[in-house]
C-alpha positions in Angstrom: -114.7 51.9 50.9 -113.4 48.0 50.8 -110.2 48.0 49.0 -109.7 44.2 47.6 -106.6 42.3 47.8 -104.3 42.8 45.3 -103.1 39.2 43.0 -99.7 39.9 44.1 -101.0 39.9 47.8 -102.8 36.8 47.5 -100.2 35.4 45.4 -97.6 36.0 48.2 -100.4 34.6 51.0 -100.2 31.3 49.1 -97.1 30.9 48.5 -96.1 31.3 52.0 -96.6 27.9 53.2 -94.2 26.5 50.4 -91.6 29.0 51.1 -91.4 27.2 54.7 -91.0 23.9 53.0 -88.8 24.5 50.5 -86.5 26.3 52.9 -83.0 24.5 53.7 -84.1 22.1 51.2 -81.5 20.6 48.1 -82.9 21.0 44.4 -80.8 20.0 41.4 -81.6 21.5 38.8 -80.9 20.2 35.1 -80.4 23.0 32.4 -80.5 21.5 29.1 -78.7 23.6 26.4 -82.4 24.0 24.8 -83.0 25.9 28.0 -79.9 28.0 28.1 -80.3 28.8 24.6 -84.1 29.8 24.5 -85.1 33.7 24.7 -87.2 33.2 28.2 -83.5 31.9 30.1 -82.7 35.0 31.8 -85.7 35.1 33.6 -85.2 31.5 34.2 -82.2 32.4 36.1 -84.0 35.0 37.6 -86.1 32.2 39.0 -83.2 30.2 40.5 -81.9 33.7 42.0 -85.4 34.2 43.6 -84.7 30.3 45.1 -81.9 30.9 46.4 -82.5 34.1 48.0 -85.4 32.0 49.8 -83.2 29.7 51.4 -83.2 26.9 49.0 -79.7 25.0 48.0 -79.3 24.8 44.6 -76.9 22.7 42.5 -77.3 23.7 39.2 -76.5 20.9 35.9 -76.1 22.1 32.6 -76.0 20.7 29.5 -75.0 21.3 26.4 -75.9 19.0 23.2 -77.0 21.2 20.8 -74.5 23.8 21.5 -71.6 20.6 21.1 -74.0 19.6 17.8 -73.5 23.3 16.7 -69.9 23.4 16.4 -69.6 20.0 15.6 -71.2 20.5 12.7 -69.5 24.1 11.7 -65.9 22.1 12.1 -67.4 18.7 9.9 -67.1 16.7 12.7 -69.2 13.4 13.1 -69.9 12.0 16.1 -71.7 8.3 15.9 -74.1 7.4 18.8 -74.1 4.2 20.7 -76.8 3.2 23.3 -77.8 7.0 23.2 -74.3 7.6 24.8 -72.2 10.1 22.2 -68.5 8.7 21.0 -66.3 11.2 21.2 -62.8 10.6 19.8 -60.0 13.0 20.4 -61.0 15.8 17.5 -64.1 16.2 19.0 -63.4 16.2 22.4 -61.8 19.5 21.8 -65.4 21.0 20.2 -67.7 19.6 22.9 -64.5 21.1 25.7 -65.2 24.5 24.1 -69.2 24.1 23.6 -69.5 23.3 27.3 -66.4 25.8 28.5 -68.8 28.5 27.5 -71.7 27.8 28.2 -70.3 28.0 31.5 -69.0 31.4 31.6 -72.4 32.5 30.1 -74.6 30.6 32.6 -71.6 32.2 35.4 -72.0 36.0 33.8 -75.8 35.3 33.9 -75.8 34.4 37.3 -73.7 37.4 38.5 -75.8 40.1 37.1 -76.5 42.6 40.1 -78.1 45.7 37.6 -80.5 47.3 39.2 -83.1 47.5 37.5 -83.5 43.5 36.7 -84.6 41.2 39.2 -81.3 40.2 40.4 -81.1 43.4 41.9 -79.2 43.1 44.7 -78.8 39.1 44.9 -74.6 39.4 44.4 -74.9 35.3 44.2 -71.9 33.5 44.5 -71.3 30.2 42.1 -68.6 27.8 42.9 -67.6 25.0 39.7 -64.9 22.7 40.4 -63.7 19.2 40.2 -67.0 17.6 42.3 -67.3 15.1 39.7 -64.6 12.6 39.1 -65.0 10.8 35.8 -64.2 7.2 34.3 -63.9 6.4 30.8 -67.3 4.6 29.4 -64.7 1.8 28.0 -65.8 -0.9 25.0 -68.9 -2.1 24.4 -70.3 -4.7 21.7 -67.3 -3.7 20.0 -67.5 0.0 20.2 -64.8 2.4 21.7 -66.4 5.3 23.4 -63.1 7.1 23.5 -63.4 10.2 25.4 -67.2 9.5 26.5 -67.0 8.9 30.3 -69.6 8.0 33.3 -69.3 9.1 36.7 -66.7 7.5 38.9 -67.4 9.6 42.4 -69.0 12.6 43.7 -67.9 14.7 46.4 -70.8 15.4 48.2 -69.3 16.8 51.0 -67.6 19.2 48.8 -70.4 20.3 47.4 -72.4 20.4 50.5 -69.5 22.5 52.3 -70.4 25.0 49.6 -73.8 25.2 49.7 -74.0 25.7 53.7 -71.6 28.3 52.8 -74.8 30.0 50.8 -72.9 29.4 47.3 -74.8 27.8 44.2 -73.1 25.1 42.8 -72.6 25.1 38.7 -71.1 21.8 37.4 -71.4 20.7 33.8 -70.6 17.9 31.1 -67.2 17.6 31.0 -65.1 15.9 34.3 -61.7 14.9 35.1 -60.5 11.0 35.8 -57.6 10.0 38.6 -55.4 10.4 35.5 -56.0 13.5 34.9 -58.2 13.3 31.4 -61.2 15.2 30.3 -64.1 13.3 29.3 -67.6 13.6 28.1 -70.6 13.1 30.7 -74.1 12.6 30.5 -75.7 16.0 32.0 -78.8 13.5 32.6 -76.8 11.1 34.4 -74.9 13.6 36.7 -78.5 15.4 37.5 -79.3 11.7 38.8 -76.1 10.9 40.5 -75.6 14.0 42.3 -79.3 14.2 43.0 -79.2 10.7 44.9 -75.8 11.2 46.6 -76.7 14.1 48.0 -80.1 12.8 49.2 -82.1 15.9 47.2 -85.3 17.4 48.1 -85.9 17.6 44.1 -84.7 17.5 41.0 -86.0 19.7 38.7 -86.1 19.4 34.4 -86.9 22.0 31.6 -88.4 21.0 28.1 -90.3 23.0 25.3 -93.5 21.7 26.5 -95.5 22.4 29.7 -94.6 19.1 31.1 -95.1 15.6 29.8 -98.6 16.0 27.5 -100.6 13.4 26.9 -102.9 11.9 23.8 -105.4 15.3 24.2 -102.7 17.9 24.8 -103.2 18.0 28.8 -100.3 17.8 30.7 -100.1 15.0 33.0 -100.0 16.3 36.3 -98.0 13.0 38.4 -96.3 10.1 37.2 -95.2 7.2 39.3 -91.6 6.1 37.7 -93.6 2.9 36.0 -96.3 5.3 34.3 -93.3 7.3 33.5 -91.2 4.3 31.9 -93.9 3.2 29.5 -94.7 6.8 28.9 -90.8 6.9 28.0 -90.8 3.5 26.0 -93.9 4.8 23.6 -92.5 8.2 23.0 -89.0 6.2 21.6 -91.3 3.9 19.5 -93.7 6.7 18.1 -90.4 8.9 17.6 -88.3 6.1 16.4 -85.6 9.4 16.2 -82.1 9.8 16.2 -80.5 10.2 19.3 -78.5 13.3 18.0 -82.2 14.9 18.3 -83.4 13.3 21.6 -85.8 15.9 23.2 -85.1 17.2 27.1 -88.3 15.3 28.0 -86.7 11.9 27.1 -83.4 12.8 28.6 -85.3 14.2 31.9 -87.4 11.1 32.4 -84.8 9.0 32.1 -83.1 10.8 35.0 -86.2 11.4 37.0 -87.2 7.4 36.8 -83.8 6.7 38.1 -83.6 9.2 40.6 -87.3 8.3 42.1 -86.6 4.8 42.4 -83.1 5.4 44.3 -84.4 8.3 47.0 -85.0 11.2 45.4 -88.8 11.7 46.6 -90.3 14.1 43.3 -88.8 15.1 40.5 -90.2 18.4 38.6 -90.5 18.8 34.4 -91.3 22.1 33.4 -91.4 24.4 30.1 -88.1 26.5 29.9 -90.4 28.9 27.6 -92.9 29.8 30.1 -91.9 33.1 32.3 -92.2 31.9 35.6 -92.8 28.3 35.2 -90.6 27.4 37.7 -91.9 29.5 40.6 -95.3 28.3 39.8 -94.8 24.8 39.9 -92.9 25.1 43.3 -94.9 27.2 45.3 -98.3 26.8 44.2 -101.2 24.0 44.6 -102.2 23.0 41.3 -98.2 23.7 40.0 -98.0 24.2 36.5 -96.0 20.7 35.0 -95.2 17.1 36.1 -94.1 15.5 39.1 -92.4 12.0 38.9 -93.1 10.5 42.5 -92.0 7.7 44.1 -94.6 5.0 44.4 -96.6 4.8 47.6 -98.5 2.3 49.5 -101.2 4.6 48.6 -102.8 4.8 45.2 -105.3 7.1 43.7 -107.6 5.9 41.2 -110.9 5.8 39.6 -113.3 3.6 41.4 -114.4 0.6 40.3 -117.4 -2.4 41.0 -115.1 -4.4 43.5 -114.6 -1.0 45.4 -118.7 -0.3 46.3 -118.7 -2.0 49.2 -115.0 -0.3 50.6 -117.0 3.1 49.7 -120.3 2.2 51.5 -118.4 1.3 54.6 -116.5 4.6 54.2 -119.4 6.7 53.7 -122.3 5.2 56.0 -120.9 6.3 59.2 -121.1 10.1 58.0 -124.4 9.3 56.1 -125.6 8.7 59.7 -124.6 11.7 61.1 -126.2 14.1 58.7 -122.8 14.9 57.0 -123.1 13.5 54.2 -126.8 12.8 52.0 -127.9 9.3 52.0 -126.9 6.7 48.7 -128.5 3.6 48.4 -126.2 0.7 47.1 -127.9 0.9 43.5 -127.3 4.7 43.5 -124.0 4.5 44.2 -123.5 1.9 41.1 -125.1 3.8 38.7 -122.5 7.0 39.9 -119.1 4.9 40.7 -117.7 6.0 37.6 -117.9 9.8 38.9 -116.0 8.4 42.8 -112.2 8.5 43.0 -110.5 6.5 46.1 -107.4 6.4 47.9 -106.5 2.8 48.4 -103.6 1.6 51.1 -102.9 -1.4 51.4 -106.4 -2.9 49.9 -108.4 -0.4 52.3 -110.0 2.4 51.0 -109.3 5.2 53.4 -110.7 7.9 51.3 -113.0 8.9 48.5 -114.9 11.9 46.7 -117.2 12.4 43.5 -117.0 14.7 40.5 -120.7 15.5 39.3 -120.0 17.5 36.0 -122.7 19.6 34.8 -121.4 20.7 31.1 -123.6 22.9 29.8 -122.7 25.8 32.9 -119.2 24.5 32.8 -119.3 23.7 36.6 -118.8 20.9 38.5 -119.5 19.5 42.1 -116.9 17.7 44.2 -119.5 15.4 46.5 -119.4 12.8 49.6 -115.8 13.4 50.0 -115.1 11.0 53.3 -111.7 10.1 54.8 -111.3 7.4 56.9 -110.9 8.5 61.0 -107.6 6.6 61.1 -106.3 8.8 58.2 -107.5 12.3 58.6 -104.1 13.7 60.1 -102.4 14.0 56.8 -103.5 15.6 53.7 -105.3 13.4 51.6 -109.0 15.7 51.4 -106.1 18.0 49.2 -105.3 15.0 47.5 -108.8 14.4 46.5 -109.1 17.8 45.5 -106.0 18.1 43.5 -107.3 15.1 41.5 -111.2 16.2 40.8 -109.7 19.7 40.0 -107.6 17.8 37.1 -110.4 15.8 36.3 -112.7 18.8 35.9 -110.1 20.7 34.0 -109.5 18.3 31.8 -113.5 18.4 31.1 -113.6 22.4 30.7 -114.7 23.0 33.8 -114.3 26.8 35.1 -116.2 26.7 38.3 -115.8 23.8 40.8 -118.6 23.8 43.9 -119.4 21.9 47.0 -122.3 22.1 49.2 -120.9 21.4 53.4 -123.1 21.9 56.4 -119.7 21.2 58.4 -116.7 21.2 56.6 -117.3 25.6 56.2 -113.7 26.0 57.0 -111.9 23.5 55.6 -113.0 24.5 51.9 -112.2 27.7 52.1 -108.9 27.5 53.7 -108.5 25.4 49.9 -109.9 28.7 48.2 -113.1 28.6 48.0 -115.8 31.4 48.3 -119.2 30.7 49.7 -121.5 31.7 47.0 -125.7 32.5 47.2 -127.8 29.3 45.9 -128.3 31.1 42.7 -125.1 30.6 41.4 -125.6 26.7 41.3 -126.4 25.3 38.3 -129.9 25.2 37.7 -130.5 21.5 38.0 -128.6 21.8 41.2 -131.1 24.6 42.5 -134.1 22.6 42.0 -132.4 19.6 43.8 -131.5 22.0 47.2 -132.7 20.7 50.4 -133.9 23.8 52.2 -133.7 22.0 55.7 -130.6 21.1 55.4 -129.0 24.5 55.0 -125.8 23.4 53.5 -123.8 25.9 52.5 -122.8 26.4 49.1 -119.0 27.2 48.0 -117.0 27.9 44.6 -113.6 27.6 43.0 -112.7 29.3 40.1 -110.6 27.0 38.0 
């Protein structure tokens, strides 16, 4: 009798080349107080235990705004905004102290738990706070007296590197001390960003209440470059037009994640803090579960348009001619540009594929996918993928198929299953070239 592979055993097969790459690897992590405060946070830091025990170095950044808004509020105490930056004068300076003082001994008690029967079992992580960040005092501006708000003066990056070789996890939070020896009141998004440039992070990682950034339809936008990101930022503060007091973890995160990609800091990760297990999908799986801000590349996936026919023909012909790919005319590749994404560098197009939806079976075919010679060491057939699969997704797609006669291998090894004919869709059955023999292969979606 064949026994099947179990999820969990497939899971862990997949997940095993990430595990390689994110090991040794820096991630900051931003904890918004929404995060710490939602019912899924335990198994959140269950998440970052499982990291950590994988060899990742994790600094963690919490924050704390509507824990300070909390008691702020319970105590009568306003606190005016200026430039999305809170003032906070001497009486409340002793609220947000105390807001943020525990939140630290419950984000510290959370990541000691050692029970064992939770999934820390075992783990006995250490966490090391201290005095990494020195602070400044924001000072005046158009008038306005920030009092005890502060920015970041300097990092100790060493420090904080000394620790993490030491295999500790690094906690810091919203509240630093200056040369002089006074508190003040930080940005958590702004020491996310700082600490994530200094010290030259693999990531930096976000939580919101959503499953990423969603757009118009409710999908969530899989990558951002940090201009999409801006403009997505700018329309989200005109539509909201909302008081700062109220800004969501997806304005704050963007802000740091534009920042961060444009100084270094290669992707930045946005995921829901309500969804068990959001973060482990996201970092060690294909598809991921949220949204990447990236740094912007030489190379740039797109639709296809007119201008780009003749980029795709030369792309395309030489494999046309040996039997690898089926034969387009120019005119048939007109009528079907609108179903070809590229990869452009540099005004060459080095690589391309089509999506050839068929909606009534809810299946899709990803076609004449090509790669130029000079660029078929890295991975951009996967980056082709990863963008149809969206695409398809985002039509209701369930099944996505392709038909190879030499490229067997290199679809599975993506995960998919050769499948009989039959399971084509039926217009795709009558179209099948018997001589040709291609194989046929599927991908659950």
């Amino acid at each position: 009798m064949k026994i099947r592979s179990t999820a969990l055993v497939k899971g862990f097969r997949q997940s095993a080349p990430y595990v390689n790459t994110h090991r040794n690897k820096i991630m900051v992590v931003m904890l918004g107080g929404e995060a710490v405060a939602d019912e899924n946070f335990p198994h959140i830091i269950s998440d970052l235990a499982l990291l950590h025990n994988l060899g990742i170095k994790l600094v963690l950044i919490y924050g704390a705004r509507p824990q300070i808004n909390n008691i702020l509020g319970k105590n009568q105490c306003i606190t005016p905004y200026h430039k999305h930056v809170r003032i906070t004068d001497e009486q409340a300076l002793g609220y947000v102290m105390q807001a943020a003082g525990q939140l630290q001994l419950r984000i510290t008690a959370q990541l000691s738990m050692n029970m064992s029967n939770t999934p820390m079992a075992g783990t006995n992580l250490r966490v090391v706070s201290g005095n990494f960040i020195t602070a400044q005092p924001q000072g005046i501006d158009d008038g306005i007296d920030y009092c005890h708000s502060g920015k970041i003066r300097r990092i100790d990056t060493e420090g904080i590197k000394q620790s993490l070789d030491q295999g500790s996890i690094v906690l810091l939070g919203p509240i630093a001390g200056s040369v002089t020896g006074e508190p003040f009141n930080l940005l958590s998004e702004e020491v996310a960003t700082q600490v994530s440039i200094k010290l030259n992070a693999d990531k930096l990682i976000g939580f919101c209440s959503e499953q990423g950034v969603i757009d118009q339809n409710g999908n969530v936008l899989a990558e951002l470059f940090p201009q999409q990101a801006e403009q997505i930022l700018a329309e989200m503060n005109l539509e909201s037009n909302q008081n700062p007091n109220e800004e969501s973890g997806t304005h704050r995160f963007l802000r740091a994640a534009i920042n961060a990609c444009r100084s270094g800091v290669s992707r930045s990760h946005l995921v829901s803090y309500k969804v068990d297990g959001a973060l482990v999908q996201e970092l060690f799986s294909l598809d991921g579960i949220g949204t990447q801000i990236v740094q912007a590349s030489a190379e740039q996936v797109r639709v296809a348009c007119i201008d780009d026919i003749g980029g795709i023909l030369d792309l395309i012909q030489p494999l046309e001619q040996a039997g690898i790919l089926v034969r387009r005319s120019r005119e048939q590749l007109e009528q079907e540009l609108h179903q070809f994404t590229i990869i452009e560098k540099d005004g060459l197009i080095i690589g391309c594929a089509a999506l050839y939806p068929y909606l009534s079976e809810s299946m899709a075919e990803m076609a004449c996918v090509a790669i130029h010679p000079e660029y078929r060491d890295g991975n951009r057939g996967l980056l082709l993928l990863k963008h149809l699969k969206s695409q398809a997704k985002s039509l209701g797609i369930q099944g996505l198929f392709a038909m190879t006669t030499q490229s067997l291998h290199w679809f599975r090894e993506q995960g998919f299953e050769e499948v009989g004919v039959d399971s084509l869709p039926l217009q795709k059955q009558n179209l099948y070239n018997y001589q040709r023999k291609s194989k046929a292969l599927m991908l659950c979606l």
